[in-house]
C-alpha positions as CSV (number, residue, x, y, z in Angstrom):
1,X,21.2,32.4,0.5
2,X,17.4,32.5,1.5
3,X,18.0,31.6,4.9
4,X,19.9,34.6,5.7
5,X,17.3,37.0,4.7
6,X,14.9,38.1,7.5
7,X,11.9,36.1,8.0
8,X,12.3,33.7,5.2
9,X,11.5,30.3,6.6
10,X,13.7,27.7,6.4
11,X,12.6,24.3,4.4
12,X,13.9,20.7,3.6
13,X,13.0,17.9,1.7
14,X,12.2,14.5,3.0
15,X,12.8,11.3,1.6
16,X,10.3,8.6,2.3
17,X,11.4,4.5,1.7
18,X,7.8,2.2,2.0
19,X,9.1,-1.1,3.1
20,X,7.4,-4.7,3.0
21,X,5.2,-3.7,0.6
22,X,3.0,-7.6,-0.6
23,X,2.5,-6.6,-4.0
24,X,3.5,-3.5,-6.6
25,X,-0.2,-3.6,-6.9
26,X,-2.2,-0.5,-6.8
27,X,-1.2,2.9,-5.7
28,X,0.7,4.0,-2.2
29,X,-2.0,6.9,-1.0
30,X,0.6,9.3,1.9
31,X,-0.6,11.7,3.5
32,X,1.5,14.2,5.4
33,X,0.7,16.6,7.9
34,X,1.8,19.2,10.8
35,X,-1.5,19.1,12.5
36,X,-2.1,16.7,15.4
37,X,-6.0,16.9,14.9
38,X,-6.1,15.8,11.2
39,X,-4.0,12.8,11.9
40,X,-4.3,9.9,10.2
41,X,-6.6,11.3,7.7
42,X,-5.7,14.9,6.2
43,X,-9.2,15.4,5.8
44,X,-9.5,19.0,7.4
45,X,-5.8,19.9,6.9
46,X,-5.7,22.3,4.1
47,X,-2.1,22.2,4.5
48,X,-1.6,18.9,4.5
49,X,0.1,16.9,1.5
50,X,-1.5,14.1,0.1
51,X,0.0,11.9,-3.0
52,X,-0.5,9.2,-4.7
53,X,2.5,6.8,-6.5
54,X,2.3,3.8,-8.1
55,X,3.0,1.3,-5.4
56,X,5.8,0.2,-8.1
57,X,8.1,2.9,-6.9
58,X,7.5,3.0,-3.3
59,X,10.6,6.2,-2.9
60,X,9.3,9.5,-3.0
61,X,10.5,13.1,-2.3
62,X,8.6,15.9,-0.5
63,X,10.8,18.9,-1.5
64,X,11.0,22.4,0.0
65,X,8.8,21.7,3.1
66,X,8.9,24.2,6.0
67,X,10.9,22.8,8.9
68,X,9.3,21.6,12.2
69,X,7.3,18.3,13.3
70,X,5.2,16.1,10.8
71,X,3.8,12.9,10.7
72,X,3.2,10.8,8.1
73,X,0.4,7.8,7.3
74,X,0.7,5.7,4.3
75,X,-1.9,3.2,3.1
76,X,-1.6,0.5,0.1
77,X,-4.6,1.0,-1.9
78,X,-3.8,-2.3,-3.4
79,X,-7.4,-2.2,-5.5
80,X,-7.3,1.5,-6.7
81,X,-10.4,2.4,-5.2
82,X,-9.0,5.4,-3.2
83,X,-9.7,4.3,0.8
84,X,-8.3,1.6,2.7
85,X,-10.3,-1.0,3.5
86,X,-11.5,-2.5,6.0
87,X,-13.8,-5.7,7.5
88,X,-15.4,-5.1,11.1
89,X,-12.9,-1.7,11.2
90,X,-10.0,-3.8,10.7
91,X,-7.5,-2.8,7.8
92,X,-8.0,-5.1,4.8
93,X,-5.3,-3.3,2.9
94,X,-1.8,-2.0,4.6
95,X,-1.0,0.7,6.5
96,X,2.1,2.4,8.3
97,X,2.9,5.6,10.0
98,X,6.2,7.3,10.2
99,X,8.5,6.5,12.6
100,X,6.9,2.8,12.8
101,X,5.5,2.5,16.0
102,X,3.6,0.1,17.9
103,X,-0.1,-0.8,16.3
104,X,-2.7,-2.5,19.4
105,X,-6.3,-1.0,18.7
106,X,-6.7,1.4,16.0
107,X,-4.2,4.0,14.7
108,X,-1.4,5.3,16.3
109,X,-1.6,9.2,18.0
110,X,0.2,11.9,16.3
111,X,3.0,12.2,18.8
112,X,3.4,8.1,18.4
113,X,4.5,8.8,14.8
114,X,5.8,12.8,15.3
115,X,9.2,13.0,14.0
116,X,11.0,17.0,13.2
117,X,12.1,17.8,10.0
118,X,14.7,19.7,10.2
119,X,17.7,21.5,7.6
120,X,19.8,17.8,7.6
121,X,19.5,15.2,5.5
122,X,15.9,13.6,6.1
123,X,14.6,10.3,6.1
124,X,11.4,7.9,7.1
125,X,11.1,4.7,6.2
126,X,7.7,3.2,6.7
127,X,6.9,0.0,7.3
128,X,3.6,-1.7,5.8
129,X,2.1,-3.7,7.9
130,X,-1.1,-5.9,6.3
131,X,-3.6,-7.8,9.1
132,X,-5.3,-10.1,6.0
């Protein structure tokens, strides 16, 4: 009923599946965000959306999110200590983007991982990937 009302914006959920997780250790740390420049990290997004779940329940639901294109970074904080790290800038802890793509030298571009959200049914599953 919303959507037929001028200027109301449409939204959607998402539905996000973390696959080949190593451990249920720790806490799954997501970060989701429209902005190409605060990608991977959120830091200076203030509309980005960051949780944390208990890497025991790696399904989650962002609900009621404007439509339009995201990208999403995941990290297994398998030690709790709310960072991923790292030895000689290489991940010690995993890591995954949305839309999986392909990991060479650091992390991926926002357009690598860019995928639309739209008013159907909507999905990511991220991979983990661990280099230790």
């Amino acid at each position: 009923m919303l959507m037929l009302l001028p200027g109301a914006t449409p939204v959607a959920d998402l539905h996000v599946d973390v696959a080949k997780l190593r451990s249920g250790k720790g806490m799954l740390r997501l970060c989701l965000t429209a902005d190409p420049k605060n990608f991977p990290a959120c830091v200076d997004d203030a509309r980005a959306i960051t949780r944390s779940v208990s890497a025991t329940h790696p399904e989650m639901v962002f609900a009621g999110l404007p439509t339009g294109d995201y990208a999403l970074a995941v990290i297994h904080d398998e030690n709790g200590n709310n960072k991923l790290d790292t030895m000689l800038g290489i991940p010690r802890e995993g890591f995954g983007f949305s839309r999986n793509p392909t990991i060479t030298f650091g992390p991926p571009r926002f357009a690598a991982a860019r995928f639309q959200l739209n008013n159907d049914a909507n999905r990511q599953q991220v991979r983990m990937k661990y280099m230790f």
